[in-house]
N, C-alpha and C positions, 0 to 999 in steps of 0.2 A: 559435578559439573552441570552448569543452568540450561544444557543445549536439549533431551530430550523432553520434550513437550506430553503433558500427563491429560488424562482423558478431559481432569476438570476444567484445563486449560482452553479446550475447544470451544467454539460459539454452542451457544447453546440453540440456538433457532435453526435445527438441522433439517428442516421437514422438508429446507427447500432447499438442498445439496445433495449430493451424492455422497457413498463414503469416499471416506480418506483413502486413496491410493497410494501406491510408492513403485509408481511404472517407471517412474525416470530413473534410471542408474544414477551413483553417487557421482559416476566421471563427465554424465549429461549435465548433470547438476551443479557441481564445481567449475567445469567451463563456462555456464550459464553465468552465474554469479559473478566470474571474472570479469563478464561483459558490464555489470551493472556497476553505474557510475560510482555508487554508494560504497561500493566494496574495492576501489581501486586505490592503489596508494598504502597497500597495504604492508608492512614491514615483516609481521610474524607469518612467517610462509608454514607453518601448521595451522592458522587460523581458517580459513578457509576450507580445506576438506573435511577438520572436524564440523564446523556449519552445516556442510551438503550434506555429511552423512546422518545430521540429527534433524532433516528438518522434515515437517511434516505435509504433504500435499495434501491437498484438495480440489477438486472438478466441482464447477457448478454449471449448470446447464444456461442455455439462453434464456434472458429476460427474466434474471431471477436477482433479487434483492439481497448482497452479500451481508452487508448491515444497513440499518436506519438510524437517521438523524436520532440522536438524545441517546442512542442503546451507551451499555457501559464499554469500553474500547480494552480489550487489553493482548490486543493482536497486532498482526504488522502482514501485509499481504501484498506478494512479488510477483506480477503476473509472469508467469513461464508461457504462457501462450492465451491468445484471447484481448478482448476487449473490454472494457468497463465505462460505465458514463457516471461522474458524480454528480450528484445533484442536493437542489433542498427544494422538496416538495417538485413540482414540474419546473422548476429553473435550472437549467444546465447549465454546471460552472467548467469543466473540463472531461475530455473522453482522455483516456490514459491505454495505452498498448499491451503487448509483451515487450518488457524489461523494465516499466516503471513501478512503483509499490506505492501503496496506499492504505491510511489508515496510522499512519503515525502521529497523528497531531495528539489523538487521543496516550498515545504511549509517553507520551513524553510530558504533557498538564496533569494527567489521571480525572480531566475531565470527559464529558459524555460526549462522543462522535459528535462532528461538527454541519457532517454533511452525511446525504445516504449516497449508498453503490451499486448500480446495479447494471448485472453483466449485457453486453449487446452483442454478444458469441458466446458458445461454450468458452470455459474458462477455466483454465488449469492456472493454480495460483501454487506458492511457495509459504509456509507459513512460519514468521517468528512469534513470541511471547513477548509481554515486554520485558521480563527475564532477562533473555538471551538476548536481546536488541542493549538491554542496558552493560552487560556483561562483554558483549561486541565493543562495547563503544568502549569502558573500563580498559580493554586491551588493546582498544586499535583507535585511538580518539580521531584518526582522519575519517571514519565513518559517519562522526560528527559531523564535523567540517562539511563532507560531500553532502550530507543528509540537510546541512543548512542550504548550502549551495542550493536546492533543489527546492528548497520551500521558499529560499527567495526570490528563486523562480519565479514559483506558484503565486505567490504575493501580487510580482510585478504585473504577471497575465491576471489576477483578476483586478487591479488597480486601474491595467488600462480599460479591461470589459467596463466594470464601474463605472469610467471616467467616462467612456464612449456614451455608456447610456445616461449619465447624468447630462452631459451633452446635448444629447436627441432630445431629452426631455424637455430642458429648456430652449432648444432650437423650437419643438412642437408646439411651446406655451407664447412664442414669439409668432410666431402663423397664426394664432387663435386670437 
Protein backbone atom coordinates (compact mmCIF):
# COMPACT_ATOMS: atom_id res chain seq x y z
CA UNK A 1 0.00 0.00 0.00
CA UNK A 2 1.61 3.67 -1.35
CA UNK A 3 0.86 5.35 2.24
CA UNK A 4 4.21 4.86 4.21
CA UNK A 5 6.57 7.34 3.10
CA UNK A 6 10.43 5.81 2.70
CA UNK A 7 13.47 7.92 3.94
CA UNK A 8 14.28 8.60 0.12
CA UNK A 9 11.09 10.19 -0.21
CA UNK A 10 11.98 13.20 2.24
CA UNK A 11 13.39 16.69 1.05
CA UNK A 12 16.53 16.38 0.78
CA UNK A 13 17.63 19.98 2.08
CA UNK A 14 17.27 19.03 5.85
CA UNK A 15 19.79 21.35 7.27
CA UNK A 16 16.97 23.70 7.72
CA UNK A 17 14.24 21.35 9.59
CA UNK A 18 14.01 19.72 12.49
CA UNK A 19 13.46 15.83 12.53
CA UNK A 20 10.42 14.27 11.69
CA UNK A 21 8.30 13.93 14.62
CA UNK A 22 5.13 11.87 15.17
CA UNK A 23 3.70 14.01 18.37
CA UNK A 24 0.25 14.12 17.01
CA UNK A 25 -1.80 11.07 17.70
CA UNK A 26 -3.45 9.13 14.83
CA UNK A 27 -7.07 10.42 16.46
CA UNK A 28 -5.46 14.26 16.48
CA UNK A 29 -4.67 13.66 13.21
CA UNK A 30 -7.76 12.00 11.57
CA UNK A 31 -9.95 14.85 13.05
CA UNK A 32 -7.54 17.39 11.63
CA UNK A 33 -7.82 16.12 8.20
CA UNK A 34 -11.63 15.82 8.35
CA UNK A 35 -11.56 19.46 8.84
CA UNK A 36 -9.59 20.07 5.43
CA UNK A 37 -11.54 20.87 2.56
CA UNK A 38 -9.72 18.52 0.32
CA UNK A 39 -10.58 15.45 2.18
CA UNK A 40 -14.38 16.12 2.64
CA UNK A 41 -16.79 14.21 0.60
CA UNK A 42 -15.26 11.34 1.18
CA UNK A 43 -17.32 7.92 0.53
CA UNK A 44 -14.62 5.16 1.60
CA UNK A 45 -14.89 5.77 5.53
CA UNK A 46 -11.39 3.48 5.79
CA UNK A 47 -9.82 5.88 3.74
CA UNK A 48 -9.06 8.40 6.02
CA UNK A 49 -7.54 6.73 9.20
CA UNK A 50 -5.36 4.59 7.10
CA UNK A 51 -3.93 8.30 5.70
CA UNK A 52 -3.42 9.73 9.37
CA UNK A 53 -1.85 6.80 10.56
CA UNK A 54 0.85 6.66 7.63
CA UNK A 55 1.59 10.02 7.34
CA UNK A 56 4.71 11.72 8.03
CA UNK A 57 5.30 15.09 10.25
CA UNK A 58 7.62 17.56 10.15
CA UNK A 59 8.34 20.90 12.26
CA UNK A 60 10.27 23.65 10.78
CA UNK A 61 11.22 26.41 12.84
CA UNK A 62 10.57 30.32 11.91
CA UNK A 63 11.82 32.12 8.87
CA UNK A 64 13.05 29.02 7.43
CA UNK A 65 12.76 28.08 3.48
CA UNK A 66 10.44 24.79 3.13
CA UNK A 67 11.34 24.62 -0.51
CA UNK A 68 12.56 27.02 -3.41
CA UNK A 69 11.36 28.04 -6.62
CA UNK A 70 12.79 25.45 -9.53
CA UNK A 71 13.75 22.53 -6.71
CA UNK A 72 12.14 19.10 -7.98
CA UNK A 73 8.66 18.80 -6.10
CA UNK A 74 7.54 15.43 -5.15
CA UNK A 75 5.76 16.33 -1.71
CA UNK A 76 2.48 17.62 -0.78
CA UNK A 77 2.45 19.67 2.65
CA UNK A 78 -0.66 20.32 5.22
CA UNK A 79 -0.14 22.81 7.64
CA UNK A 80 -1.34 21.34 11.04
CA UNK A 81 -0.27 24.37 12.78
CA UNK A 82 1.68 27.54 11.71
CA UNK A 83 2.15 29.87 8.93
CA UNK A 84 3.74 30.11 5.62
CA UNK A 85 4.18 32.93 2.93
CA UNK A 86 4.73 31.86 -0.64
CA UNK A 87 6.65 33.70 -2.80
CA UNK A 88 9.03 34.03 -5.94
CA UNK A 89 12.11 35.85 -5.08
CA UNK A 90 10.65 38.94 -2.66
CA UNK A 91 7.17 39.05 -4.35
CA UNK A 92 4.47 37.67 -2.05
CA UNK A 93 1.91 35.93 -3.79
CA UNK A 94 -0.16 34.45 -0.66
CA UNK A 95 0.45 33.65 3.24
CA UNK A 96 -1.50 30.37 3.75
CA UNK A 97 -2.52 29.12 7.68
CA UNK A 98 -3.15 25.85 9.64
CA UNK A 99 -5.49 23.72 7.46
CA UNK A 100 -4.30 24.77 3.97
CA UNK A 101 -1.48 22.61 1.90
CA UNK A 102 0.92 23.57 -0.48
CA UNK A 103 3.09 22.37 -2.93
CA UNK A 104 0.88 20.31 -5.16
CA UNK A 105 1.15 22.03 -8.41
CA UNK A 106 4.57 20.32 -8.57
CA UNK A 107 2.70 16.69 -7.73
CA UNK A 108 0.60 16.82 -10.14
CA UNK A 109 2.90 18.60 -13.81
CA UNK A 110 6.12 16.67 -12.30
CA UNK A 111 7.46 19.94 -13.06
CA UNK A 112 9.92 21.98 -10.81
CA UNK A 113 8.14 24.17 -7.85
CA UNK A 114 6.62 27.13 -9.18
CA UNK A 115 7.00 29.26 -6.14
CA UNK A 116 9.37 29.15 -2.94
CA UNK A 117 7.80 28.68 1.01
CA UNK A 118 8.93 29.92 3.65
CA UNK A 119 7.61 29.61 7.21
CA UNK A 120 6.52 33.09 9.27
CA UNK A 121 5.92 30.65 12.69
CA UNK A 122 7.10 27.59 13.75
CA UNK A 123 5.54 25.10 11.46
CA UNK A 124 4.17 21.78 11.99
CA UNK A 125 3.24 20.41 8.53
CA UNK A 126 1.50 17.05 7.44
CA UNK A 127 3.39 15.20 4.71
CA UNK A 128 2.04 13.23 1.46
CA UNK A 129 4.27 11.67 -1.53
CA UNK A 130 3.03 12.23 -4.79
CA UNK A 131 2.43 8.34 -4.38
CA UNK A 132 -0.10 8.61 -1.90
CA UNK A 133 -1.62 11.93 -3.11
CA UNK A 134 -2.09 10.10 -6.61
CA UNK A 135 -3.33 6.73 -4.97
CA UNK A 136 -5.86 9.09 -2.67
CA UNK A 137 -7.16 10.54 -5.66
CA UNK A 138 -7.51 6.76 -7.62
CA UNK A 139 -9.89 5.96 -4.61
CA UNK A 140 -11.60 8.83 -3.56
CA UNK A 141 -11.69 11.14 -6.99
CA UNK A 142 -13.55 14.02 -5.00
CA UNK A 143 -10.20 14.79 -3.60
CA UNK A 144 -9.75 15.94 -7.03
CA UNK A 145 -12.54 17.82 -7.42
CA UNK A 146 -11.93 19.63 -3.87
CA UNK A 147 -8.17 20.02 -4.71
CA UNK A 148 -9.35 21.79 -8.12
CA UNK A 149 -11.68 23.69 -6.18
CA UNK A 150 -8.92 25.23 -4.31
CA UNK A 151 -6.39 26.14 -7.10
CA UNK A 152 -9.06 27.78 -8.67
CA UNK A 153 -9.24 29.61 -5.93
CA UNK A 154 -5.71 30.36 -5.98
CA UNK A 155 -5.91 31.36 -9.74
CA UNK A 156 -8.72 33.73 -9.26
CA UNK A 157 -6.75 35.64 -6.18
CA UNK A 158 -3.71 35.93 -8.07
CA UNK A 159 -5.67 37.10 -11.43
CA UNK A 160 -7.07 39.74 -9.44
CA UNK A 161 -3.50 40.74 -7.56
CA UNK A 162 -2.16 40.84 -11.27
CA UNK A 163 -5.01 42.83 -12.57
CA UNK A 164 -4.76 45.33 -9.62
CA UNK A 165 -1.29 45.81 -10.35
CA UNK A 166 -1.39 45.88 -14.04
CA UNK A 167 -3.93 48.65 -13.17
CA UNK A 168 -1.63 50.80 -10.95
CA UNK A 169 0.77 50.42 -13.53
CA UNK A 170 -0.82 51.88 -16.10
CA UNK A 171 -2.91 54.38 -13.80
CA UNK A 172 1.09 55.45 -12.70
CA UNK A 173 2.29 55.81 -16.57
CA UNK A 174 -1.08 58.08 -17.05
CA UNK A 175 0.37 60.80 -14.08
CA UNK A 176 3.85 60.65 -15.76
Amino acid sequence: YPFPITHSQLPMNTEQKTTTTLSTSTDERLRFLQQIPIFQEIENQNFLPQLAAHLKEETFPADRTVFNKGEEGNLLYILLDGRVQVHIENFPLIQLETGAYFGEMALFDSNVRSASVTTLSECKCLILTRQQIHQAIKENPAIAINMIRVLVSRVRKLNRLFGASEDLFYFMLKEK
